[in-house]
C-alpha positions in Angstrom: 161.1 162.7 -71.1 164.7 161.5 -72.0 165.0 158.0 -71.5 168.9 156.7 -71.7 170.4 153.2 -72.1 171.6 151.1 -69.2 174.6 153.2 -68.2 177.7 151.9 -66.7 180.0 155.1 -64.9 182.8 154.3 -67.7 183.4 158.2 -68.0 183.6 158.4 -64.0 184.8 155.2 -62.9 188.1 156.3 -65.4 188.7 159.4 -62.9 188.2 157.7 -59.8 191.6 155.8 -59.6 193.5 159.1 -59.8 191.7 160.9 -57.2 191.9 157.9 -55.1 195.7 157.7 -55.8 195.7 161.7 -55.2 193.7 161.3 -52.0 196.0 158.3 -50.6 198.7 160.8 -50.0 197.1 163.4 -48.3 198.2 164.9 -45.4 201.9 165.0 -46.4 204.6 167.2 -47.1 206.8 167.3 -49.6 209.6 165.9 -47.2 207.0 163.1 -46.8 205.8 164.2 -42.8 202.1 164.7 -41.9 200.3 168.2 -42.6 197.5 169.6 -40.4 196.2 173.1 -40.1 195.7 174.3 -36.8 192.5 174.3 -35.2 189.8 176.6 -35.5 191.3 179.9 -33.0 194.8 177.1 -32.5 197.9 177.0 -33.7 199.6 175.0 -36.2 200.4 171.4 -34.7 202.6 168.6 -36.0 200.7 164.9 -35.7 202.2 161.5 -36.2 201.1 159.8 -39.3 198.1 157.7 -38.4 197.3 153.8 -39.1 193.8 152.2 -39.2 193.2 151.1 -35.3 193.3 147.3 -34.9 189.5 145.4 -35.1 187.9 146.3 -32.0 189.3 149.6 -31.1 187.4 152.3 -31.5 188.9 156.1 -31.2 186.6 159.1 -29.4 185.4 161.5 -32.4 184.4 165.3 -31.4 180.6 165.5 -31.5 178.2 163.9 -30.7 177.5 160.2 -32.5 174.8 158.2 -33.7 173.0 156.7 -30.6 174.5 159.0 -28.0 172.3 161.0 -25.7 168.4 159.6 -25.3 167.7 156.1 -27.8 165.6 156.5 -30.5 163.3 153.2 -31.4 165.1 151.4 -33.6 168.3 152.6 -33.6 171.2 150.8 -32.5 172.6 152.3 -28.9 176.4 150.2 -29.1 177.3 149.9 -32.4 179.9 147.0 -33.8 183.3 147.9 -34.0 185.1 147.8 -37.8 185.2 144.1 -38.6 182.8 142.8 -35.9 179.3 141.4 -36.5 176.3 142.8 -35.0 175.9 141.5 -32.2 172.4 140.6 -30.6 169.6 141.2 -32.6 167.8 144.2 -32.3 164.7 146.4 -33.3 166.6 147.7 -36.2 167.5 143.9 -37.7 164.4 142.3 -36.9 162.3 141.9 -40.6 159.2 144.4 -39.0 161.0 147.1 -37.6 160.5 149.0 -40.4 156.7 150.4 -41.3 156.7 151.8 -44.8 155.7 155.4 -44.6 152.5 156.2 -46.3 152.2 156.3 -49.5 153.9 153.5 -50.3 153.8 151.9 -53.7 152.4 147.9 -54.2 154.1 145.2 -53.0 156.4 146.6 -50.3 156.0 144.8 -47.5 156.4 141.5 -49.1 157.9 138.8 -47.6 159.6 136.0 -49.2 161.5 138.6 -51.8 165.3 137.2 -51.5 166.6 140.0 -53.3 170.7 139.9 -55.6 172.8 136.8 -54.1 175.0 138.8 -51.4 178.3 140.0 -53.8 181.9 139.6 -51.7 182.5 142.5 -50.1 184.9 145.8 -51.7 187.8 144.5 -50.6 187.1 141.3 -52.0 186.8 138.7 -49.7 184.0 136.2 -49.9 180.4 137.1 -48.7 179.2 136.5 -45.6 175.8 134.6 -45.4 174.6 135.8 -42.2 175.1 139.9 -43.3 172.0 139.6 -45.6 169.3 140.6 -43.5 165.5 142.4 -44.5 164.1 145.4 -43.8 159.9 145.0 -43.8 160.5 141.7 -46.1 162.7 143.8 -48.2 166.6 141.9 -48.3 169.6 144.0 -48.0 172.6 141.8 -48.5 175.2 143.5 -46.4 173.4 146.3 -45.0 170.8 147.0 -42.0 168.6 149.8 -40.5 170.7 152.4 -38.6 167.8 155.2 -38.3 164.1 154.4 -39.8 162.8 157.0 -41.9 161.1 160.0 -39.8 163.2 160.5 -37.0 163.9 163.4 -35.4 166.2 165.3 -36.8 168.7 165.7 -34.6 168.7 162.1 -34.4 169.2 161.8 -38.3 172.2 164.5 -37.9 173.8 162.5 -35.0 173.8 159.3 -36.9 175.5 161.4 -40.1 178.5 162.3 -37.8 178.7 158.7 -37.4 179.9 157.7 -40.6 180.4 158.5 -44.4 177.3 159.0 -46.0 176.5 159.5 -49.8 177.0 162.5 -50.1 179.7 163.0 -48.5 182.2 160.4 -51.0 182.0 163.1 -53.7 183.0 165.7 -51.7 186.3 163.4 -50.4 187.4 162.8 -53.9 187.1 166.3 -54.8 184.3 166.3 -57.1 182.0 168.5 -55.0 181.5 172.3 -56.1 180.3 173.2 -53.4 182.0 171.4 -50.3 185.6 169.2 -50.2 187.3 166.9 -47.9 187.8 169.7 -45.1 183.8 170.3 -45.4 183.6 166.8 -44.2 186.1 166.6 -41.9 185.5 169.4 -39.8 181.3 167.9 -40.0 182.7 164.6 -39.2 184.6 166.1 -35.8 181.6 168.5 -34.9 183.9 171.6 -35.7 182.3 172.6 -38.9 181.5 176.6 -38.5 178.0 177.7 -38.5 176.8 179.0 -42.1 173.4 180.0 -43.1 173.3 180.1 -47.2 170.1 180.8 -48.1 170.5 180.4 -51.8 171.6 177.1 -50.6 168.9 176.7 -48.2 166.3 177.0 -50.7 167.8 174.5 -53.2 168.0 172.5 -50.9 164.1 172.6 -49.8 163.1 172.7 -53.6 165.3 169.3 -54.2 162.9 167.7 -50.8 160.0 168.9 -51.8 160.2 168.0 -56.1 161.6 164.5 -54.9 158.6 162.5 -54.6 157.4 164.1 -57.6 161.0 163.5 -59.5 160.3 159.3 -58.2 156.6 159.5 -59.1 157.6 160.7 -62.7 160.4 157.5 -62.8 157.7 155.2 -61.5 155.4 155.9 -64.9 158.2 156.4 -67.1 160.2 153.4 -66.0 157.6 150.9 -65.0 159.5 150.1 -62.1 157.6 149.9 -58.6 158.8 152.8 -56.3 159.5 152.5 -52.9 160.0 154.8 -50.0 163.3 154.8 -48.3 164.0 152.8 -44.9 166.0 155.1 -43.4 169.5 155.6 -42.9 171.1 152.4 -43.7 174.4 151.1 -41.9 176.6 148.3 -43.1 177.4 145.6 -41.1 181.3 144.9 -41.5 181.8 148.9 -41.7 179.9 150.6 -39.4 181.2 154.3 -40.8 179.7 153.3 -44.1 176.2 154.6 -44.1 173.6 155.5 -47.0 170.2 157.2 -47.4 168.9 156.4 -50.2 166.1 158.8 -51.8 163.9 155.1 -52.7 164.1 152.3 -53.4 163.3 150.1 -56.9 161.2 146.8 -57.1 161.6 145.4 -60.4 163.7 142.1 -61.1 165.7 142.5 -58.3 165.7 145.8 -55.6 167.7 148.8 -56.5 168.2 152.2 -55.0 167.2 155.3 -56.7 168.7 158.3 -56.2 166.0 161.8 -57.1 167.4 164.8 -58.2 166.2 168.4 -59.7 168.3 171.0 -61.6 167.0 173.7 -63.6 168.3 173.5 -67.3 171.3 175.7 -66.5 172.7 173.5 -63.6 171.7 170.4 -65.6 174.0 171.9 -68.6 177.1 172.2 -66.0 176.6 168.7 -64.3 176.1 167.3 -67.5 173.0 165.6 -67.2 172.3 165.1 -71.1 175.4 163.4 -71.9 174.8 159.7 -72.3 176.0 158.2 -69.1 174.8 159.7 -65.4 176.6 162.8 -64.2 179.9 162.0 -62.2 178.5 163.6 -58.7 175.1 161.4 -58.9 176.7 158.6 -59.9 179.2 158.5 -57.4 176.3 158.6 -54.5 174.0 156.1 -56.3 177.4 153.8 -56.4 178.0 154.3 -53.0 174.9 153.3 -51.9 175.4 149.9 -54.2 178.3 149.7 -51.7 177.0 150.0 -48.6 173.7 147.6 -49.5 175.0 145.2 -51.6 172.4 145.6 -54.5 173.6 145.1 -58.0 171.3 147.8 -59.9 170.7 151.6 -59.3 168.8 154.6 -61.0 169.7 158.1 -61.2 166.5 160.4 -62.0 166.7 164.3 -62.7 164.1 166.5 -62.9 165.2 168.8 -65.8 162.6 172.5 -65.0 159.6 169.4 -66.0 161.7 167.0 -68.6 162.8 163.7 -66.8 166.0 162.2 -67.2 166.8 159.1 -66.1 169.8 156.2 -66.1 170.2 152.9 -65.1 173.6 151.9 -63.6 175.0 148.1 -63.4 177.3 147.4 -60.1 180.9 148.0 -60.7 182.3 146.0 -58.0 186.2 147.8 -58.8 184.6 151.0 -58.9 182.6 149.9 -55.1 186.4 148.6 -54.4 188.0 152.2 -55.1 185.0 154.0 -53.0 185.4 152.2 -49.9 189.3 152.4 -49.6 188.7 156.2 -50.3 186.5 156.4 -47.2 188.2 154.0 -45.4 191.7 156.1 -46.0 189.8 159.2 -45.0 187.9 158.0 -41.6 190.8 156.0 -40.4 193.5 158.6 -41.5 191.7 161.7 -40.9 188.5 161.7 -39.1 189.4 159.3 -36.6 193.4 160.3 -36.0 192.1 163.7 -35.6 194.1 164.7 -38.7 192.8 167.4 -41.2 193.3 166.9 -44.7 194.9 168.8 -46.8 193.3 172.0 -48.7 192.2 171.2 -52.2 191.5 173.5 -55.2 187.9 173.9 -54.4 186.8 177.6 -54.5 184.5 176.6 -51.7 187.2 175.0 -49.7 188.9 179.1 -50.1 185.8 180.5 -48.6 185.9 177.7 -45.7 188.9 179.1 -44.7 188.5 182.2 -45.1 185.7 182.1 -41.8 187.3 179.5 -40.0 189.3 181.9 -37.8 189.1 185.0 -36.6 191.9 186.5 -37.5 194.5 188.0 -34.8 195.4 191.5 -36.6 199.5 191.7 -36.9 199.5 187.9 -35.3 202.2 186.3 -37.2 203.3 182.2 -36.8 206.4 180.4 -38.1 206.3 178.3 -41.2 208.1 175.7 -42.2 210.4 176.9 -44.7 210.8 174.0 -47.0 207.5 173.6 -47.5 206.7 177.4 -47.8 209.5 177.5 -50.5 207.9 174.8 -52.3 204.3 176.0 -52.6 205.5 179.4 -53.5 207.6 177.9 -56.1 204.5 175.9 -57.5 202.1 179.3 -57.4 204.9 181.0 -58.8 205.0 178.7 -61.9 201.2 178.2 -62.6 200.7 181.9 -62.6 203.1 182.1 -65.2 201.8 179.1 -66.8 198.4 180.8 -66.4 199.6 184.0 -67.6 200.8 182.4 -70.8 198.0 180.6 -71.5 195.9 183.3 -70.9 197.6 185.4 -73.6 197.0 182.5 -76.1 193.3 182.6 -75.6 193.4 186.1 -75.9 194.7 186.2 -79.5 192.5 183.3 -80.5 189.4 185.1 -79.3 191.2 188.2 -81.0 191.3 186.7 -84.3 187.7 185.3 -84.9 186.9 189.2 -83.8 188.6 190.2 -86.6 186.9 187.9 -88.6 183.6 189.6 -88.0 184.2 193.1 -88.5 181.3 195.1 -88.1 179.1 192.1 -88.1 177.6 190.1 -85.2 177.4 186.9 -86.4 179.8 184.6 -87.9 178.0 181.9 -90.0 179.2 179.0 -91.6 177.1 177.1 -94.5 174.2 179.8 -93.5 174.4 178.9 -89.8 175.4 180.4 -87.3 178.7 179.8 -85.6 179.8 181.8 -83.3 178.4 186.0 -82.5 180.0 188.9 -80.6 177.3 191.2 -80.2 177.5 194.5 -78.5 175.3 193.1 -75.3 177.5 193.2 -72.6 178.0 195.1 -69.5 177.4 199.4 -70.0 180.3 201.4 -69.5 178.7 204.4 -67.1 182.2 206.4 -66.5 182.4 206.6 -70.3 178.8 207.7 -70.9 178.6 209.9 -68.3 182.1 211.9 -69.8 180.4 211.6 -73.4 176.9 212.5 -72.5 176.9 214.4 -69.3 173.5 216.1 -69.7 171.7 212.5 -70.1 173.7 211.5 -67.7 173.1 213.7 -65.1 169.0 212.9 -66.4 169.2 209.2 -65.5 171.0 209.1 -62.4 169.2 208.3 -58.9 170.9 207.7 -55.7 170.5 204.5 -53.8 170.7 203.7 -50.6 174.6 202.9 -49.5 176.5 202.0 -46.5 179.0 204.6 -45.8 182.3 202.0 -45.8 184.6 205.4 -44.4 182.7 206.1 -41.7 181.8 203.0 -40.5 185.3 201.8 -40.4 186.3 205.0 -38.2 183.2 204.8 -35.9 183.3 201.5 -35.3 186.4 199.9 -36.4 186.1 196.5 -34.8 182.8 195.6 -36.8 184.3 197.0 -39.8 186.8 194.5 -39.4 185.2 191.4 -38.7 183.2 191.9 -42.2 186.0 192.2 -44.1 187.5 189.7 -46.5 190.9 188.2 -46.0 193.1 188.9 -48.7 196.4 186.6 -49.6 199.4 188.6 -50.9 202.6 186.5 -51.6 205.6 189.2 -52.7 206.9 187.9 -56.1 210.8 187.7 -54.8 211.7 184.9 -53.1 
């Protein structure tokens, strides 16, 4: 067990003013007008830049939304517009709506516990008294039950298409392998393509299932009582700013705790042994600090069976710079109907590379400005690239030469760096240098024959092939 100090998101709160900045001006081209891909089987489409709608208004969103279709006890059929109170109590306001789910740790339940003093909200204006409310006895300052815990599923996926959920902030300021602010969007507007990953599947059913396990493990290391999440949570100014927290924290004031799992390779990437919480975490424990109003959170990892765990203090600027990211994005974006622009993500290369079939010989007009520009920009950083690239190479080249005929380059008797001969065989060369051994040790596998396939069926062959972009080097 690694137990760190109380950890503020210095590291991550520095980065987060640029990619707010960065994300402020999405959407526009270089001559300063909006930029939208076409949709999914469309063509491209100019928009007018978008404004917030005034309090009140409320703008139709593809897909289907928390609350629509048949109710689901507890959860709110009309929601309040942005900037509007709730209006009439209902079941998922009123202090025993929610029943713990079993299992639940001591003293939840309990009424009486007032909870932080309700902090003004992100954009800084003063608290309102009335947004604190309680959930089972429990007070959440400026939030209140959207969904309880153990809904049906597709009830817990309508009310994500309803607003901006943990999860989701990471992935609209970029910092997200695996999914960026086009992910979201297209989620956001039901348009998102259908993918089954199962490599991300599973991970995604080991992180569920080693979660109460990952907050049982905090519970004894940390001393803090554990409790089990309400529910989707939904605050009450900002209706698109919802949270599900993995648990909550009972301690000397209520918390959140967000549970994670990595293997030791993934925790080495995300940085999990550094001494303040990983960026990614961080950002959806913060988040959810937001969208309650609590002034403490935890972020646990499961490390393979070593626990890690930090404590993070409210940063109200850093709460500030989250919610004008999301509001930026649902206002600008989700609501307007307005994609955002592609970012670097690899996985935002493979979105679109399945987001359309493609038309074979189709071709579309560009605009030429903008198409000059970008080309310009690839143009350079693939030089830069190249250079830079050429520079590593003699580096690497030199501590080679260092070595020799050894392996291992020490320093003071340790060892500092290696270059062993481990890496990938080289069968072409073997099999020209040893062709009787060769010929030994080689089996034939099963294969799909690529050639025929293509001229039997050329249709299927070409809906599994990858799209490849080619940009000529002159002009």
């Amino acid at each position: 067990m690694t137990t760190r100090p109380a950890s503020t998101p210095t590291a991550a709160a520095a980065a987060f003013p640029a990619a707010v900045e960065a994300k402020a001006g999405e959407g526009r081209n270089p001559e300063g007008g909006p930029v939208t891909l076409p949709a999914p089987g469309g063509s491209p489409t100019t928009r007018p830049e978008s404004t917030p709608p005034a309090a009140g208004q409320s703008t139709a969103v593809a897909g289907p939304k928390a609350g629509e279709g048949s109710p689901v006890e507890g959860h709110p059929q009309n929601l309040p517009a942005p900037g509007e109170s709730p209006t009439s109590p209902t079941a998922s306001t009123s202090p025993d709506s929610y029943v713990p789910a079993a299992g639940s740790k001591a003293g939840e339940g309990r009424h009486g516990k007032t909870g932080p003093t309700n902090p003004p909200a992100p954009d800084g204006s003063p608290a309102r008294p009335e947004a604190s409310i309680t959930v089972s006895g429990l007070a959440a300052p400026t939030a209140r039950l959207l969904l309880p815990a153990g809904a049906p599923q597709d009830a817990w996926h309508a009310a994500r298409l309803g607003g901006i959920g943990g999860s989701d902030v990471a992935a609209i300021l970029g910092m997200d392998t695996h999914r960026g602010p086009l992910h979201v969007w297209l989620e956001k507007t039901g348009q998102a393509p259908e993918r089954r990953d199962a490599r991300l599947e599973r991970a995604a059913r080991r992180g569920h299932r080693l979660e109460g396990l990952t907050a049982e493990f905090f519970a004894e290391e940390s001393g803090l009582t554990v409790l089990d999440s309400p529910g989707t949570l939904q605050h009450v100014d900002h209706p698109h700013w919802i949270a599900n927290p993995d648990r909550l924290t009972d301690g000397d004031e209520l918390g959140v705790l967000e549970c994670k799992s990595r293997t030791w390779r993934s925790a080495r990437s995300e940085g999990w042994h550094g001494e303040q919480a990983p960026d990614r975490p961080a950002i959806q424990a913060h988040w959810y600090l937001t969208v309650t109003g609590y002034r403490v959170s935890y972020v646990a990892g499961l490390i393979d069976d070593e626990l890690v765990w930090f404590r993070l203090e409210r940063d109200d600027e850093l709460c500030a710079l989250l919610a004008d990211s999301v509001n930026r994005f649902w206002y600008d974006h989700v609501l307007a109907a307005v994609p955002p622009e592609p970012d670097g993500n690899a996985a935002t290369a493979e979105l679109l590379a399945r987001l359309w079939d493609a038309r074979e010989e189709a071709a579309v007009e560009v605009d030429p400005v903008e198409t000059m520009l970008l080309k310009q920009h690839r143009r350079e950083l693939r030089e830069e690239i190249g250079d830079r690239d050429r520079e590593l190479t003699e580096i690497e080249n030199r501590l080679r030469a260092l070595l020799g005929d050894a392996e291992v380059a020490t320093i003071g008797g340790r060892p500092a760096y290696t270059w062993r001969q481990n890496g990938q065989f080289a069968p072409a060369r073997f099999r020209e240098a040893e062709p009787q051994l060769a010929a030994e040790y080689t089996h034939y596998v099963p294969a799909i024959d690529t050639k025929w396939l293509a001229k039997d069926h050329p249709e299927i062959y070409r809906k599994y092939r990858a799209r490849v972009l080619r940009v000529p080097s002159e002009g």
